[in-house]
C-alpha positions as CSV (number, residue, x, y, z in Angstrom):
1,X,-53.0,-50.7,9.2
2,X,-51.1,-53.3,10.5
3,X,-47.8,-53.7,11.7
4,X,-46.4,-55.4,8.3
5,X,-48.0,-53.0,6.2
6,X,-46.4,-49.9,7.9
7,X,-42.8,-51.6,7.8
8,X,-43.6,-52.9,3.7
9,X,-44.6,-49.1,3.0
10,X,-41.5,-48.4,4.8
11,X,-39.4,-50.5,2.6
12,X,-41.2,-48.7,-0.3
13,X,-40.1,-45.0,0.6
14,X,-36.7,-46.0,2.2
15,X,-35.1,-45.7,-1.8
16,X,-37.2,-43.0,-2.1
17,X,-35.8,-41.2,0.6
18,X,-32.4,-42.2,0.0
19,X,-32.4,-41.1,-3.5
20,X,-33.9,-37.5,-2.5
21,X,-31.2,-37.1,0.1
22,X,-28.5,-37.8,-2.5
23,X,-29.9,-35.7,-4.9
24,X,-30.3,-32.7,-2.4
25,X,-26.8,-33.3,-1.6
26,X,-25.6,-33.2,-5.1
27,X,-27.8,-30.5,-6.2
28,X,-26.6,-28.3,-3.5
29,X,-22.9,-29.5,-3.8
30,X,-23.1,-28.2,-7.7
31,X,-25.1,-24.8,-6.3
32,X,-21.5,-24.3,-3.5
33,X,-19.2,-25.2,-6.7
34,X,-21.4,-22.7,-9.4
35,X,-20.9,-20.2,-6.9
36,X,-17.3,-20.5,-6.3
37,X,-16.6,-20.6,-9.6
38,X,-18.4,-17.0,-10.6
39,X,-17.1,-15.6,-7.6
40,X,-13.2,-16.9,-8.8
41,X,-14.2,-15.4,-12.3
42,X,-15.5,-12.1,-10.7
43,X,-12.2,-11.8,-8.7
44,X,-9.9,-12.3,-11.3
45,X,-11.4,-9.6,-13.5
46,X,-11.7,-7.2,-10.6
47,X,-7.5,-8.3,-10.3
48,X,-6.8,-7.7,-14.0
49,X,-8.6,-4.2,-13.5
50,X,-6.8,-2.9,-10.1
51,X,-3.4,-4.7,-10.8
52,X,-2.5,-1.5,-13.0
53,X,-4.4,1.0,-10.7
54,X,-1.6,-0.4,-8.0
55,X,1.2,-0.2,-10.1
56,X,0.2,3.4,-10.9
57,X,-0.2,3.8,-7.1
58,X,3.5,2.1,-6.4
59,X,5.3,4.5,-9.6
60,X,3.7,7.6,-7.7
61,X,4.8,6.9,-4.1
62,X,8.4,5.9,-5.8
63,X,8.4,9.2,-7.6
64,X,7.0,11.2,-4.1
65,X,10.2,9.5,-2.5
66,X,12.2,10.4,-5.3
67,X,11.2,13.8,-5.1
68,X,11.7,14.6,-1.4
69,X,14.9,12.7,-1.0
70,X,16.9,15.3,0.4
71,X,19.6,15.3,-2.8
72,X,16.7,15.5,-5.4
73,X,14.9,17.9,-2.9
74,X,18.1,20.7,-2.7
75,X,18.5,20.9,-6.3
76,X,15.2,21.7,-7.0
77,X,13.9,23.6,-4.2
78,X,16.0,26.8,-4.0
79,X,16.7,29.5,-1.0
80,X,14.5,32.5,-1.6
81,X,16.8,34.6,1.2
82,X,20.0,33.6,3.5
83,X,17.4,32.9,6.3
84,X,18.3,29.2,7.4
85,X,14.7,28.8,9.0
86,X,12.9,30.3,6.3
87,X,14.6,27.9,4.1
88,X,13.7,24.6,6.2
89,X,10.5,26.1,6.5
90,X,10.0,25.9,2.4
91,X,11.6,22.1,2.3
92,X,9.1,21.2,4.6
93,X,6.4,22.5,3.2
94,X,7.2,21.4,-0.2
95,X,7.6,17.8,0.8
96,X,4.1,18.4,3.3
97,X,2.7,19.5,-0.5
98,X,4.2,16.4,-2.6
99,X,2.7,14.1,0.6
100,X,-0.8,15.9,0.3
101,X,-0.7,15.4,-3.5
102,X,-0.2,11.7,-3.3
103,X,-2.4,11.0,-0.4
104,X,-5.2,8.9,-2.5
105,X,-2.6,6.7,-3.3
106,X,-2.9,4.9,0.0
107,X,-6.3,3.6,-1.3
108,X,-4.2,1.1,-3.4
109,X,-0.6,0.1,-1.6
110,X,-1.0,-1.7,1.8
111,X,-1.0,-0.6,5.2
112,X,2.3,-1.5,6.4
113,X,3.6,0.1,3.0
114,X,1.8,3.2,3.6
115,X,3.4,3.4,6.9
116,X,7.0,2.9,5.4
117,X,6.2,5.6,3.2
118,X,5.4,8.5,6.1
119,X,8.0,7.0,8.5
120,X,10.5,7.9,5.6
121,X,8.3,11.6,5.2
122,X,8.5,12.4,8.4
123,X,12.1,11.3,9.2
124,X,13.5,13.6,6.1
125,X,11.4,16.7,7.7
126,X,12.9,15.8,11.0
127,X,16.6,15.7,9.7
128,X,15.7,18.8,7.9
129,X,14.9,20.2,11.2
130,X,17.5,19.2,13.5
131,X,20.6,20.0,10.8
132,X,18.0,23.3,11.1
133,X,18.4,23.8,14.5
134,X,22.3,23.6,14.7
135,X,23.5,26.9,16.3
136,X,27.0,26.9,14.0
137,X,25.0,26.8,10.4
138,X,24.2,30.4,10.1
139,X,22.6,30.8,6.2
140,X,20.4,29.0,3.8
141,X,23.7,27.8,2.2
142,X,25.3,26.3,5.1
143,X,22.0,24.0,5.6
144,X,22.7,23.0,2.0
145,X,25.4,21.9,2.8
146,X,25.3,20.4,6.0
147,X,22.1,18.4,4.7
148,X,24.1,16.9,2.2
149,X,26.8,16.1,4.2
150,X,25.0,13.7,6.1
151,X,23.7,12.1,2.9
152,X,27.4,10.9,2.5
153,X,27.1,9.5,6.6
154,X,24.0,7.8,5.7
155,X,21.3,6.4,3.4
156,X,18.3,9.3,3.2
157,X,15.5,7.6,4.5
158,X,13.6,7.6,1.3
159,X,15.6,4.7,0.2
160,X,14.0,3.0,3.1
161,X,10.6,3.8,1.5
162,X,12.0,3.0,-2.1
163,X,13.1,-0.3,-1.2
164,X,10.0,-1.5,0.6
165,X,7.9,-0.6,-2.4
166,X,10.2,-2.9,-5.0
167,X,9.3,-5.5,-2.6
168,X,5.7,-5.6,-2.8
169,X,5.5,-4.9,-6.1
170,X,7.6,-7.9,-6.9
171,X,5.4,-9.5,-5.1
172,X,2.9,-8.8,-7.2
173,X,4.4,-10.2,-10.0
């Protein structure tokens, strides 16, 4: 073959080439745009199913706060005896027990929420035990009292947790 013959047979397969090139390019841009789009339509029905399963998971945690605030924890949770450790003993277990119960529940709220929620946990059992451990409240009914007390000085930190759930979940919205 000669030299003119290579380059005309060139010239031949040059739109051939171009033309499978542009193809392959399309072809694979519609494969890339196929897949996003099932993988969009896949996400959004996995959204429309959780989205409730996290709201459920948001009501819960707001009811567990609810339920250990110390004003909503006194009232239900009574003294069983005038022992004032005995008594902060019970509180804390019963809050320990309302924590345990919810514990899935971190499956479906975010991390940073999750941590707001035991900060607030652990800071109510910790003010349960230092009002505890005050040598001038004597009975079961002076912690009462005294843990309510400080309600009036300052917000139970279970509003702490309450407010930082509304927030996501109007974000979610």
């Amino acid at each position: 073959m000669t030299e003119e013959s290579i380059l005309q047979l060139l010239f031949y397969l040059l739109p051939a080439v171009v033309v499978g090139v542009v193809a392959f390019y399309f072809f694979s841009l519609h494969v890339r745009n196929d897949d996003k789009r099932r993988r969009y339509l896949l996400h959004r029905e996995n959204q429309k199913q959780a989205l409730p399963l996290r709201l459920q998971a948001y009501e819960r945690m707001a009811l567990f706060l609810e339920r250990v605030a110390p004003g909503n924890l006194l009232v239900r949770v009574r003294p069983y005896s005038d022992d004032k450790i005995a008594y902060a003993n019970l509180l804390v277990k019963t809050i320990e027990q309302e924590f345990e119960h919810n514990l899935a529940q971190q499956i479906y709220v975010s991390e940073e929420c999750w941590n707001v929620i035991k900060a607030s946990k652990n800071a109510t059992i910790n003010n349960i035990r230092k009002t505890a451990a005050k040598d001038e409240i004597e009975d079961a009914d002076q912690l009462r009292q005294q843990i309510l007390n400080a309600l009036l000085d300052q917000q139970p930190p279970s509003e702490t947790g309450l407010s930082f759930i509304k927030k996501e979940v109007k974000v979610l919205w």
